[in-house]
C-alpha positions in Angstrom: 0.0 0.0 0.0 1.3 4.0 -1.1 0.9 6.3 1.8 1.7 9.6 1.5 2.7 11.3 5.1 2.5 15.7 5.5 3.3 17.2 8.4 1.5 20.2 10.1 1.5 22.0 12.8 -1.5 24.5 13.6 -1.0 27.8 14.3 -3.7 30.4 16.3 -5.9 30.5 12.9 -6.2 26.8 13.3 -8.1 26.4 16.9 -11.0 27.8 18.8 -11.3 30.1 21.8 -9.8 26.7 23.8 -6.8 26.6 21.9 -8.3 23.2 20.5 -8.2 22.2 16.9 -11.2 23.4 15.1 -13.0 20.8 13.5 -13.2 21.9 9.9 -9.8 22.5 9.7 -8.9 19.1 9.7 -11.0 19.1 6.2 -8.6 21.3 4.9 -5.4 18.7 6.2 -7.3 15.9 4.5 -7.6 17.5 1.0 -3.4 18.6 2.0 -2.8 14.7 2.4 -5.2 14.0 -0.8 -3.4 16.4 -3.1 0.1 15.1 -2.1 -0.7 11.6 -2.9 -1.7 12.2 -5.9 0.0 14.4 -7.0 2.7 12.7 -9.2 0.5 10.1 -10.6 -2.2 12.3 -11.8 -0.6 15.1 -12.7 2.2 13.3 -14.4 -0.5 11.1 -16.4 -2.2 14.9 -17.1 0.8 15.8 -18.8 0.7 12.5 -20.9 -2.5 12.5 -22.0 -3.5 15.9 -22.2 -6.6 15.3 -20.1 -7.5 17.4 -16.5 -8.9 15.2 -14.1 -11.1 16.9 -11.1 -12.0 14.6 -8.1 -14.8 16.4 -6.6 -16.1 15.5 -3.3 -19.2 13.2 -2.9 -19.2 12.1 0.5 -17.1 12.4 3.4 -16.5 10.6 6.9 -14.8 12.1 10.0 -14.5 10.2 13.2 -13.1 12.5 15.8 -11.2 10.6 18.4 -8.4 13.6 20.8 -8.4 16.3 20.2 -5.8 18.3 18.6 -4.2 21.7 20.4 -2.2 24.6 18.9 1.4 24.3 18.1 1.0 20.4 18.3 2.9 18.7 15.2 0.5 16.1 13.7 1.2 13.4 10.5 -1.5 13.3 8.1 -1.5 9.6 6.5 -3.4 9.4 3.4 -4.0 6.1 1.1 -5.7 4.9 -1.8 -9.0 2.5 0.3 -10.5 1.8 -3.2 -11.0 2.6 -6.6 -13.2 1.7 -9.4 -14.2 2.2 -13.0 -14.6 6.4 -12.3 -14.9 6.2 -8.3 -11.8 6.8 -6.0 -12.0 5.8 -1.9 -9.3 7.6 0.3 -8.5 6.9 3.7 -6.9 9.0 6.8 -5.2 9.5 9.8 -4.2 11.9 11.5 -1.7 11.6 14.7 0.6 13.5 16.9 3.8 13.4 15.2 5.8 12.4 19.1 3.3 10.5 20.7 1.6 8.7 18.3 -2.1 9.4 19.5 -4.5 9.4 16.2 -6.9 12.5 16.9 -9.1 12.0 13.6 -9.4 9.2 11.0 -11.6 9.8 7.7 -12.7 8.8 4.3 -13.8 10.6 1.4 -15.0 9.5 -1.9 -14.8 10.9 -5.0 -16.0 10.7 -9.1 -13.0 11.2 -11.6 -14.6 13.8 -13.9 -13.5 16.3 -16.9 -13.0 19.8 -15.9 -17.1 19.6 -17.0 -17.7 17.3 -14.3 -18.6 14.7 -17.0 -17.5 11.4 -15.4 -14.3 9.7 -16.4 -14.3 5.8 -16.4 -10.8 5.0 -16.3 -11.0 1.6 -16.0 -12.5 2.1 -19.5 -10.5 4.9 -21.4 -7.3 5.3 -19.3 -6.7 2.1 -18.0 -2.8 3.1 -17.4 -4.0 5.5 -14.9 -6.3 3.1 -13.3 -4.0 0.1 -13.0 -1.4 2.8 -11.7 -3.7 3.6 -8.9 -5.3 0.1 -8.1 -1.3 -0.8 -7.8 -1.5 2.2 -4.9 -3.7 0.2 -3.0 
């Protein structure tokens, strides 16, 4: 399995009047962890084909666990959880860099689309792309 690891550290902006981790900010990690994943494989295919591939957001799953506090330095852990004909599954975790303690885990899914949101089945039409990615999982 490809797992892609940031690090981050939040700052004031990041927390609430507790100096606790706000909860949508973590959204914002996830999509961080998301983007660095795949990053190489789909720009780099992009290039290749001449094709822009969008993964919108179509559902997403937070389970809040500890929380989080200012100045704290955290992993995000992204992977590939599944993919499918034009469907793409990722998983997360997020945990405090020294200690190890997981704060959040998540999913998200998302279509592969065309900069129209037109839905891409790679498994279909790019199946270099796809078996790259099922070979993340």
């Amino acid at each position: 399995m490809v797992t892609n690891e940031t690090e981050v550290m939040p700052i004031f902006a990041d927390t609430d009047a507790m100096q606790i981790v706000y909860h949508g900010t973590y959204v914002q990690w996830l999509e961080l962890g998301r983007t660095k994943l795949m990053e190489k494989t789909l720009r780099d295919y992009e290039k290749k084909a001449g094709l822009e591939i969008w993964l919108p957001i179509i559902s997403l799953d937070i389970k809040y666990k500890t929380p989080a506090r200012l100045y704290d330095k955290l992993i995000v852990r992204t992977w590939v959880k599944s993919m499918k004909a034009a469907t793409i599954e990722f998983a997360y975790e997020i945990r405090d860099k020294e200690t190890g303690e997981v704060h959040i885990t998540a999913t998200s899914r998302h279509p592969l689309t065309n900069t129209d949101l037109d839905p891409l089945n790679i498994k279909k039409h790019y199946t270099e792309l796809y078996d790259e990615i099922i070979g993340m999982i």
